[in-house]
LUMPA-284309 format. One record per residue: residue number from 1; z, y, x of N, C-alpha, C in turn; residue in one letter. Coordinates in nm, 2 decimals, padded with zeros to 4 digits. Each point is the difference from the previous one (the first is absolute). Example, Ala and Ser with C-alpha at 12.3 -4.5 7.8 and 13.67 -1.06 7.14 Angstrom:
<rs>
> 1 00.78 -00.57 01.32 00.00 00.12 -00.09 00.00 00.12 00.09 A
> 2 -00.07 00.11 -00.04 00.00 00.11 00.09 00.08 00.11 -00.08 S
</rs>
This chain:
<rs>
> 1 -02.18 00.50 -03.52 00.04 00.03 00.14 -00.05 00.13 00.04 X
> 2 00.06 00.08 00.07 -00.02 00.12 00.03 -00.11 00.01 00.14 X
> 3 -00.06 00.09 00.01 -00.13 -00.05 00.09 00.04 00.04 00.14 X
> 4 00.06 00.04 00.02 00.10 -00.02 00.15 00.13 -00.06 00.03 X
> 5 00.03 00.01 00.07 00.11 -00.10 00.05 00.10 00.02 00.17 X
> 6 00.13 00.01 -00.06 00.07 00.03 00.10 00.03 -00.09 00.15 X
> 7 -00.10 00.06 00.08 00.05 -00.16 00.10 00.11 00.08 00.10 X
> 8 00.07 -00.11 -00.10 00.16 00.02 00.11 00.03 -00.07 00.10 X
> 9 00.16 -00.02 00.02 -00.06 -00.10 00.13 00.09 -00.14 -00.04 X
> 10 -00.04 00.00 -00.09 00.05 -00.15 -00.12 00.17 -00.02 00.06 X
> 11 -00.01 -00.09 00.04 00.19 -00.08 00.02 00.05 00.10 00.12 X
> 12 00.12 00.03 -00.01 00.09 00.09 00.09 -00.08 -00.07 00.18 X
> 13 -00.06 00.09 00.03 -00.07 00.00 00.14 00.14 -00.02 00.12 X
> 14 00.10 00.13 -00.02 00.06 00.03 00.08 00.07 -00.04 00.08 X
> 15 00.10 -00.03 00.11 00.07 -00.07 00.03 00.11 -00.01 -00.07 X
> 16 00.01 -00.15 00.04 00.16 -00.04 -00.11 00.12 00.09 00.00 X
> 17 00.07 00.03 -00.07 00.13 00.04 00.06 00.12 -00.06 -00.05 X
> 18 00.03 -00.04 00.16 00.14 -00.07 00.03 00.13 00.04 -00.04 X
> 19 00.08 -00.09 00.00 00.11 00.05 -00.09 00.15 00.07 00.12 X
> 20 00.09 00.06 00.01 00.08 -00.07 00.08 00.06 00.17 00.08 X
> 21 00.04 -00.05 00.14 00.00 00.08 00.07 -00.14 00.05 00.15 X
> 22 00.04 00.08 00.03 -00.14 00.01 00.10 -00.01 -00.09 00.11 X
> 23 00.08 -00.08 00.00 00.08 -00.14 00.07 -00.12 -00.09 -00.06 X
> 24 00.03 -00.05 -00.10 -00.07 -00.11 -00.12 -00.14 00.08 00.01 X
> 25 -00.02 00.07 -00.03 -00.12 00.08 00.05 -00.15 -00.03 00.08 X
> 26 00.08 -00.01 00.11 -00.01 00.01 00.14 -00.05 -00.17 00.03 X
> 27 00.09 -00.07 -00.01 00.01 -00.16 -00.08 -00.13 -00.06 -00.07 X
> 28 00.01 00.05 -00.11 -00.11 -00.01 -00.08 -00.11 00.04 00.06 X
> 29 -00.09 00.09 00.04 -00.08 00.01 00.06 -00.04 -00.09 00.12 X
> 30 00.11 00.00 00.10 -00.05 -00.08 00.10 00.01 -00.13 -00.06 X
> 31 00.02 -00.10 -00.08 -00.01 -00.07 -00.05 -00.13 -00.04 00.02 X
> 32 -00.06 00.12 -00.13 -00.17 00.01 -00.02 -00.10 00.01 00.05 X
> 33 00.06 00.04 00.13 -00.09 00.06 00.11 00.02 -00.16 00.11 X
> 34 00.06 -00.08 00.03 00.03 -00.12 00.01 -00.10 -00.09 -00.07 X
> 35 00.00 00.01 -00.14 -00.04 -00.12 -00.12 -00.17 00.00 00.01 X
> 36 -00.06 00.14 00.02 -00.14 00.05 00.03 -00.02 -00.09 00.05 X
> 37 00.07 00.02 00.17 -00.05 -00.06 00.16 -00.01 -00.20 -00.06 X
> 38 00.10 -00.02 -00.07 00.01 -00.09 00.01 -00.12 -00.06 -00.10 X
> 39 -00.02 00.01 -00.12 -00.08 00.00 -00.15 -00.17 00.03 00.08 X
> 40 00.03 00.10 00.11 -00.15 00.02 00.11 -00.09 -00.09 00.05 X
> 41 00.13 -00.15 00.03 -00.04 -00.10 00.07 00.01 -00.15 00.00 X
> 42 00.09 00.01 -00.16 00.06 -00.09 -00.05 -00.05 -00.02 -00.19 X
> 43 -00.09 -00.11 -00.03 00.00 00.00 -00.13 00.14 00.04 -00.08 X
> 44 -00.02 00.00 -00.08 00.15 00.05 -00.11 00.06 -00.12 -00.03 X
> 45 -00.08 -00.11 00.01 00.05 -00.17 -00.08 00.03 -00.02 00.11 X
> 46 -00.01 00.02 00.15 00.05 -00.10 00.14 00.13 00.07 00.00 X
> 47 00.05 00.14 -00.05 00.12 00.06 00.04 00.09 -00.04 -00.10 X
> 48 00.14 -00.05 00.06 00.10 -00.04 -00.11 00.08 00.14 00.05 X
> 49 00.08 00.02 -00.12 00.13 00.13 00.04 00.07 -00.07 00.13 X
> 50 00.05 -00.15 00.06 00.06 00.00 00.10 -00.10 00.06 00.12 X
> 51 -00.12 00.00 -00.03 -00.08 00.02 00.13 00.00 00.15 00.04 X
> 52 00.03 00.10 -00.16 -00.01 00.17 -00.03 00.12 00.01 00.09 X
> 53 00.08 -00.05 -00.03 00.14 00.02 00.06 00.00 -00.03 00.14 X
> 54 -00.04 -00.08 00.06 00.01 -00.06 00.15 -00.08 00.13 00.07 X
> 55 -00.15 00.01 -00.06 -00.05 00.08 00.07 00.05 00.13 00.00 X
> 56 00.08 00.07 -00.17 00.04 00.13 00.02 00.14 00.01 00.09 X
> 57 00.06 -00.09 00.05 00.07 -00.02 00.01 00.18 00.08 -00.05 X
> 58 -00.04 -00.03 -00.15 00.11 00.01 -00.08 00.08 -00.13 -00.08 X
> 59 00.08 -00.02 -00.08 00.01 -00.08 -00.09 -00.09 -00.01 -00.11 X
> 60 00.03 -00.09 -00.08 -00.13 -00.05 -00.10 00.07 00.09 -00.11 X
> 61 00.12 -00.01 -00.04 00.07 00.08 -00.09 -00.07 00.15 00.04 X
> 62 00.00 00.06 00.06 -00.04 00.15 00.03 -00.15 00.01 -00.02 X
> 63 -00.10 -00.06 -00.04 -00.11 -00.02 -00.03 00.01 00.01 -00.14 X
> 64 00.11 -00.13 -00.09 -00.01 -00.01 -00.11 00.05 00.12 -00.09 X
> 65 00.12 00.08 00.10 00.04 00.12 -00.09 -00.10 00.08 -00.01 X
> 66 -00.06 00.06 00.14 -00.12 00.07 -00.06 -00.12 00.00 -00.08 X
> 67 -00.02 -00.16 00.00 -00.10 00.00 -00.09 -00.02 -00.07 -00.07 X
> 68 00.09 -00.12 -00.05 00.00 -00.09 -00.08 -00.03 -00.12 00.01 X
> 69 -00.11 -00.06 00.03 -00.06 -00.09 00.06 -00.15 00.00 00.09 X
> 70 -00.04 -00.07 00.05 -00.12 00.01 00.11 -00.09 00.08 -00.11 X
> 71 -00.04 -00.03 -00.13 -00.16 00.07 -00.03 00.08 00.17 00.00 X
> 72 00.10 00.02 -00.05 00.10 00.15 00.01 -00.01 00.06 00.14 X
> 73 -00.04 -00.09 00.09 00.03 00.08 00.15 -00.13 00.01 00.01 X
> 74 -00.14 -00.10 -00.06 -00.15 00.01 00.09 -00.06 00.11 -00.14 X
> 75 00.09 00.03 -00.11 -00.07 00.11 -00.08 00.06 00.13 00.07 X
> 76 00.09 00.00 00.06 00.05 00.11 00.08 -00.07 00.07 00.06 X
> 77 -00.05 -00.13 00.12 -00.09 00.03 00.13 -00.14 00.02 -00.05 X
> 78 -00.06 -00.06 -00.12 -00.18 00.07 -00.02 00.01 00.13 -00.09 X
> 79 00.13 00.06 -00.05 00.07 00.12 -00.07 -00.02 00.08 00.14 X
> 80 00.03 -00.02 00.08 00.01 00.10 00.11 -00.12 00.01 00.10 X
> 81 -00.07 -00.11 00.00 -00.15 00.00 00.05 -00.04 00.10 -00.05 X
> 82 -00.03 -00.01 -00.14 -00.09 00.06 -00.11 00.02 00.12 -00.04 X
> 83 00.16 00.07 00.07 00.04 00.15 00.02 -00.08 00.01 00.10 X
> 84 00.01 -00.04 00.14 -00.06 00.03 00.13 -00.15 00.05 -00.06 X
> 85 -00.09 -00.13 -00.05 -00.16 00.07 -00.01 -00.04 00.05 -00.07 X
> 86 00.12 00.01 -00.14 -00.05 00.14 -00.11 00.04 00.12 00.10 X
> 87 00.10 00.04 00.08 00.04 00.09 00.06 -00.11 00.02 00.08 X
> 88 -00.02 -00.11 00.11 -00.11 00.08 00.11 -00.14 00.01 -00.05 X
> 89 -00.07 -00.04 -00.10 -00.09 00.05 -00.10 00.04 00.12 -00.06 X
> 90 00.10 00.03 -00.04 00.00 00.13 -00.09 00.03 00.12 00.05 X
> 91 00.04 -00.03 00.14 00.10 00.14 00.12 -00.16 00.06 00.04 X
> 92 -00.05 00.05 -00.05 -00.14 00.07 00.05 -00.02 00.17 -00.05 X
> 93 00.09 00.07 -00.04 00.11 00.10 00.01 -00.17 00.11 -00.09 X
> 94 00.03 00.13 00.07 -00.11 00.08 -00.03 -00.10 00.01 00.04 X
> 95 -00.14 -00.12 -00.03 -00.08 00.06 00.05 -00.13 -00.03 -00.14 X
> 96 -00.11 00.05 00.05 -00.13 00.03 -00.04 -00.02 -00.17 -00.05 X
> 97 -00.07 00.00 -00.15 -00.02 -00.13 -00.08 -00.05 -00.11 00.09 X
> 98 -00.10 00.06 00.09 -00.07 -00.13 00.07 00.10 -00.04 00.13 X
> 99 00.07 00.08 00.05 00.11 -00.01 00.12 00.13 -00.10 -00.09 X
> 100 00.01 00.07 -00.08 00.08 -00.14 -00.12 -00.02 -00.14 -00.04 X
> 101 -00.13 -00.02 00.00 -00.08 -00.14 00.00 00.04 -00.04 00.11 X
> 102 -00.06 00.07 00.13 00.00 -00.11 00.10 00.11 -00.03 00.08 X
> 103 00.10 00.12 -00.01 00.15 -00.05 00.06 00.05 -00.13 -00.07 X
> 104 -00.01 00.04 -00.15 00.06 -00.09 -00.09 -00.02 -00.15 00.01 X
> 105 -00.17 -00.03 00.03 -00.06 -00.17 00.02 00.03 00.04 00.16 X
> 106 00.02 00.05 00.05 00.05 00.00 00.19 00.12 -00.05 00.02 X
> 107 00.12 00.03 -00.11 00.16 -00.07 -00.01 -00.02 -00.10 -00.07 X
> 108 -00.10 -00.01 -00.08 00.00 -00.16 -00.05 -00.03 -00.09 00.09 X
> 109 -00.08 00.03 00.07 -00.08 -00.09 00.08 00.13 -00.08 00.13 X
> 110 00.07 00.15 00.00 00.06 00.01 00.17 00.11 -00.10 -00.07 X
> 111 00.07 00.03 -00.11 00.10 -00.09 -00.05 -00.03 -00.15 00.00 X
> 112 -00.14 -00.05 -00.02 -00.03 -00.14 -00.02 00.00 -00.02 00.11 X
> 113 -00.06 00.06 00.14 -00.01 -00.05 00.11 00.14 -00.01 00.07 X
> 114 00.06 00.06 -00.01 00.12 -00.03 00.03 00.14 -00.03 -00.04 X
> 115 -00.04 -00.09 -00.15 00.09 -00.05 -00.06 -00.08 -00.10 -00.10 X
> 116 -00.03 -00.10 00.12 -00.13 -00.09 -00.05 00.09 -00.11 -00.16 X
> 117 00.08 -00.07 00.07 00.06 -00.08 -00.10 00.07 00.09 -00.14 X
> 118 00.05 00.10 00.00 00.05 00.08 -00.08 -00.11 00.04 -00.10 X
> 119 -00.13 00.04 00.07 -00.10 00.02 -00.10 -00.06 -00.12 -00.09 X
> 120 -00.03 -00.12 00.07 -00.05 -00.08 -00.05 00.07 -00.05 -00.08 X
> 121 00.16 -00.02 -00.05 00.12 00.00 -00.09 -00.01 00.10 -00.08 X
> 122 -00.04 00.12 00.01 -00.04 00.08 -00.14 -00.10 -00.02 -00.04 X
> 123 -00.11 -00.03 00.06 -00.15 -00.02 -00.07 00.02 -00.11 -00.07 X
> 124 00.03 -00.12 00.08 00.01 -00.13 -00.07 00.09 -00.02 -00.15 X
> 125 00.09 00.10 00.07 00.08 -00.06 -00.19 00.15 -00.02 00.04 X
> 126 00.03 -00.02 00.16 00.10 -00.12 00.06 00.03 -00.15 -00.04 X
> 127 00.12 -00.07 -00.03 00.00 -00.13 00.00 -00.02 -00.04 -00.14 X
> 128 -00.13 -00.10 -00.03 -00.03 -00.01 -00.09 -00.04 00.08 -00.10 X
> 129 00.01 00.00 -00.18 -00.03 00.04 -00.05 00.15 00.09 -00.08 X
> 130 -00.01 00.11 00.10 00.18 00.02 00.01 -00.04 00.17 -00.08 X
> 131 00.05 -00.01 -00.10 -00.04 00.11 -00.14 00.03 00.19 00.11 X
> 132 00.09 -00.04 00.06 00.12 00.13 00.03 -00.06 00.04 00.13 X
> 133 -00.08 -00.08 00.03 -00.05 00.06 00.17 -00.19 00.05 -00.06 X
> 134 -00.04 -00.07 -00.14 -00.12 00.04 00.00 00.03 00.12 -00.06 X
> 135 00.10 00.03 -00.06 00.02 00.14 -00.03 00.04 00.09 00.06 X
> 136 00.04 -00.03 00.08 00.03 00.11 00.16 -00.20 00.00 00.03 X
> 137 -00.05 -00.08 00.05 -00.13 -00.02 00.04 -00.09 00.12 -00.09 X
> 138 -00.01 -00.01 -00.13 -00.04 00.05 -00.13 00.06 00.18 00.05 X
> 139 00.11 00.01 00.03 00.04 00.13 -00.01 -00.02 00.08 00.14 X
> 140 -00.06 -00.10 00.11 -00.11 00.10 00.10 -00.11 00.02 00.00 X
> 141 -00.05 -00.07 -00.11 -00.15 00.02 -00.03 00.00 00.15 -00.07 X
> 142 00.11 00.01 -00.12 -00.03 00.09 -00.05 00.07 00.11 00.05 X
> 143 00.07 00.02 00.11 00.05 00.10 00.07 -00.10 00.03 00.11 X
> 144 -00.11 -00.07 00.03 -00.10 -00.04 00.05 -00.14 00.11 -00.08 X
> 145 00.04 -00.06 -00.12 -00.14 00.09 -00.04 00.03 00.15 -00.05 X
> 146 00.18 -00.05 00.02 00.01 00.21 -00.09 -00.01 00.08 00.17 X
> 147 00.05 -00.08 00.11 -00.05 00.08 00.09 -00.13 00.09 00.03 X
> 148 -00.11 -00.14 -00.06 -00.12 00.06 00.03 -00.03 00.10 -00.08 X
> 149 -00.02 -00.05 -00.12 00.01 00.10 -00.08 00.02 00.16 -00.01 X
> 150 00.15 00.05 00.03 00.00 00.07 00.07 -00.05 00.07 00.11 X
> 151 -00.05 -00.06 00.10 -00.14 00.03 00.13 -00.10 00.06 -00.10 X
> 152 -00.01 -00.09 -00.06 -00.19 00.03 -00.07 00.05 00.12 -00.13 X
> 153 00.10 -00.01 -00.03 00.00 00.09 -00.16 00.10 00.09 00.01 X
> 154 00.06 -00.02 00.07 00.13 00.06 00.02 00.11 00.00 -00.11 X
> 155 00.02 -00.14 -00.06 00.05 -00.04 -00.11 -00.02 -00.14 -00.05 X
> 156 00.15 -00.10 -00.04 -00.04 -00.17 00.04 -00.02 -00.02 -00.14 X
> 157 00.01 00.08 -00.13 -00.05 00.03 -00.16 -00.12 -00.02 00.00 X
> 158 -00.08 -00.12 00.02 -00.16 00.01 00.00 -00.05 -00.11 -00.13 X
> 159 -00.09 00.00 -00.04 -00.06 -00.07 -00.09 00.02 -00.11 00.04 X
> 160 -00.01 -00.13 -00.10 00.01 -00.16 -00.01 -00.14 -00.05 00.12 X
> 161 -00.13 00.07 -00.06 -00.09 -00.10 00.07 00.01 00.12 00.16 X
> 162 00.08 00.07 00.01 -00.03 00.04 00.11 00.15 -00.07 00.13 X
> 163 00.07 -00.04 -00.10 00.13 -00.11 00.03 -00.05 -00.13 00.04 X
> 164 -00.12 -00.04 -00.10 -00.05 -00.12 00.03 -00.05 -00.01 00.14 X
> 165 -00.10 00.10 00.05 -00.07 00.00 00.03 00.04 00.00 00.21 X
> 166 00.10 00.09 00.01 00.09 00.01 00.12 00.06 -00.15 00.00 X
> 167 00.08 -00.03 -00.12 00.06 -00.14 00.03 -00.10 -00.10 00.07 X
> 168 -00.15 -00.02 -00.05 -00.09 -00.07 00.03 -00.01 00.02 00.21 X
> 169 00.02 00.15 00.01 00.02 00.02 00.15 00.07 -00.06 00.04 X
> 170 00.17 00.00 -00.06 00.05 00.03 00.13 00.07 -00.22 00.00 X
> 171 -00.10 -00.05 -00.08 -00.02 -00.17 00.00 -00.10 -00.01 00.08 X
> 172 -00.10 00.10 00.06 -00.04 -00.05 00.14 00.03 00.06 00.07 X
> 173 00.09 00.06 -00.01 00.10 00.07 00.11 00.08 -00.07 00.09 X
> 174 00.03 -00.11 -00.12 00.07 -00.10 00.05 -00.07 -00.16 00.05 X
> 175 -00.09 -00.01 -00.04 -00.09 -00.07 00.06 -00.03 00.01 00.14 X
> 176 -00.07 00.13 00.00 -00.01 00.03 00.13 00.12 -00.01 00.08 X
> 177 00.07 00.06 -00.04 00.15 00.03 00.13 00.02 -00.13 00.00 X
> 178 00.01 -00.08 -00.07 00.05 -00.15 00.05 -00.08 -00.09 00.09 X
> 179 -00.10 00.02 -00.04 -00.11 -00.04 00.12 -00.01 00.07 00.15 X
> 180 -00.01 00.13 -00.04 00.06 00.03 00.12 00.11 00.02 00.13 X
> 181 00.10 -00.01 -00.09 00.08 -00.03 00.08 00.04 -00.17 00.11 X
> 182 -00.08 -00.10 -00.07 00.02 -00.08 00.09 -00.08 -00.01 00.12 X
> 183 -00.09 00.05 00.06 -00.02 00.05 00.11 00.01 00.14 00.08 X
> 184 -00.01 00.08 -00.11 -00.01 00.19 00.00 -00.13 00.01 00.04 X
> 185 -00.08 -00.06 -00.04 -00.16 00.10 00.02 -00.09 00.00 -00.10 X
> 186 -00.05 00.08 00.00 -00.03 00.15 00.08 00.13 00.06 00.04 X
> 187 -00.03 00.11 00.04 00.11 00.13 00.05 00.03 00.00 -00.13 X
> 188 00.18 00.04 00.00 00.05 00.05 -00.14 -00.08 00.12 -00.08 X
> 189 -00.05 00.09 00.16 -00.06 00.13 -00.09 -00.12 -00.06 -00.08 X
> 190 -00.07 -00.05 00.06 -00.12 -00.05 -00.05 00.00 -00.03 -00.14 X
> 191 00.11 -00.13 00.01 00.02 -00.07 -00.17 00.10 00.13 -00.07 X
> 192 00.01 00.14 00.05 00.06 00.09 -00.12 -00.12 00.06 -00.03 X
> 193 -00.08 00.02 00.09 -00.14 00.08 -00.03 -00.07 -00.04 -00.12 X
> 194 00.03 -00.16 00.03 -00.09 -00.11 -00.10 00.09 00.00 -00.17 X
> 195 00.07 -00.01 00.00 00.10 -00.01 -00.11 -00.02 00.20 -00.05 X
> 196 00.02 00.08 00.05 00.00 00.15 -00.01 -00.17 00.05 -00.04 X
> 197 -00.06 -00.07 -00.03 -00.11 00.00 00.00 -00.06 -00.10 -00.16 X
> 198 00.08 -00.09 -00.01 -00.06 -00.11 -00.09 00.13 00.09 -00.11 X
> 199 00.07 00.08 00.04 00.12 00.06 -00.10 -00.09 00.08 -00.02 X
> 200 -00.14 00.14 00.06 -00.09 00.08 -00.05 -00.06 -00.06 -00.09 X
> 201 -00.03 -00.11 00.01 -00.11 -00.05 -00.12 00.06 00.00 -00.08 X
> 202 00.14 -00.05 -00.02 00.04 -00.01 -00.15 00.00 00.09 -00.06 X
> 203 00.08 00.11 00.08 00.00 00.15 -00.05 -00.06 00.04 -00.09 X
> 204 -00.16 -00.01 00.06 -00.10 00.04 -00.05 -00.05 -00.08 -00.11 X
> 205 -00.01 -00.10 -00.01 -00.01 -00.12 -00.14 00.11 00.04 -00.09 X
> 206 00.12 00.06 00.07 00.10 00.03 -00.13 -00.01 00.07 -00.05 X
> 207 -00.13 00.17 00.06 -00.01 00.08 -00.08 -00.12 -00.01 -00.07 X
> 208 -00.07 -00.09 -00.01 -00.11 -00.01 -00.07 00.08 -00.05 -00.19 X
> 209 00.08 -00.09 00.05 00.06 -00.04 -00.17 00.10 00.13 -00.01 X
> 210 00.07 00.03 00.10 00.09 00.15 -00.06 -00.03 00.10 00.12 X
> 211 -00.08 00.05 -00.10 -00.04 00.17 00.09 00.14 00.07 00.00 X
> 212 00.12 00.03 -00.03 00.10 00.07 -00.01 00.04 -00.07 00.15 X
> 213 -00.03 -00.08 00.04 00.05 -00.06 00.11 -00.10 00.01 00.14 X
> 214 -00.05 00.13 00.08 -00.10 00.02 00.03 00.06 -00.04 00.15 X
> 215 -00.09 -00.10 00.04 00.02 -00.07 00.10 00.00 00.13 00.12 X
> 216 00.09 00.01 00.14 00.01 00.07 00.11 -00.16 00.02 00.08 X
> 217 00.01 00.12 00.03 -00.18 00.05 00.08 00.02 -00.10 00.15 X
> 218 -00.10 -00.09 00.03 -00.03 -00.06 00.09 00.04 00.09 00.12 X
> 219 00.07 00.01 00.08 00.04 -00.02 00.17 -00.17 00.07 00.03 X
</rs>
């Protein structure tokens, strides 16, 4: 095995694309943006398609053409979550490595808090032991770590144990955010401070096993 390793952003992140006219389009989306609100407040097992339909207020047929059946419409909707928080994690444009860290866990943070059920459906895995949603899951972690990456190295090509070693972060990345979010305290800034900060240590532990990987000068 080659002593680095490309962290891509594993399974197609992007938003889906719809088939059709800008009509069907248009359709499709609101759909999705419906299925969220509804998947927000509604286990997945209490929702039947007659209930998708009542509330979208479409036909059930017009559900099934876009998406085949119910798990086709709720992999739609955590596909399009999981564009939103790789997006507002990654839109952190040109700035200075350490300004990159903390915008970066700043859009993570802001996306969990305000898209509490959506996150806790990517972290978890969604319903049950459902192969196609842990691999959407699997492919924000690692769009996750080539972000950082990038911040710190300016390049998501980094060594295995220096791959291990972020992963190991951003699993109490998620720890934390999930904990936090069910009351929100501390201040969000606080818990970025706290997380932006426990990401310095690693840094620095990562460059002790690889010096080529020289952790960012302390703030």
């Amino acid at each position: 095995m080659n002593s680095s390793q490309q962290c891509g952003a594993g399974p197609d992140l992007g938003r889906p694309q719809p088939r059709g006219t800008d009509r069907s389009v248009a359709r499709r989306a609101e759909l999705i943006t419906i299925g969220r609100k509804l998947f927000a407040d509604t286990s997945y097992d209490a929702l039947s398609m007659d209930d998708i339909a009542r509330h979208a207020g479409v036909a059930k047929g017009l559900i099934y053409y876009y998406f085949k059946s119910k798990r086709g419409y709720y992999l739609a909707i955590v596909e399009e979550s999981v564009a939103d928080l790789v997006a507002r994690a990654g839109g952190v444009g040109d700035l200075t490595p350490v300004d990159r860290v903390h915008r970066t866990i700043d859009g993570y943070l802001r996306y969990a808090e305000h898209h509490q059920a959506a996150y806790r459906t990517i972290i978890s895995g969604g319903v049950g032991f459902d192969a196609e949603v842990h691999a959407i899951r699997d492919g924000v972690r690692e769009a996750m770590i080539a972000t950082i990456a990038e911040g710190a190295y300016g390049r998501s090509d980094i060594p295995r144990v220096a791959r291990m070693a972020l992963l190991g972060w951003l699993y109490s990345v998620e720890g934390v955010t999930l904990d936090w979010i069910g009351d929100r305290t501390p201040a969000r800034d606080t818990v970025r401070e706290l997380l932006v900060r426990l990401l310095g240590e690693t840094l620095r532990v990562i460059e002790q096993f690889e010096p080529d990987c020289p952790a960012p000068a302390r703030p």
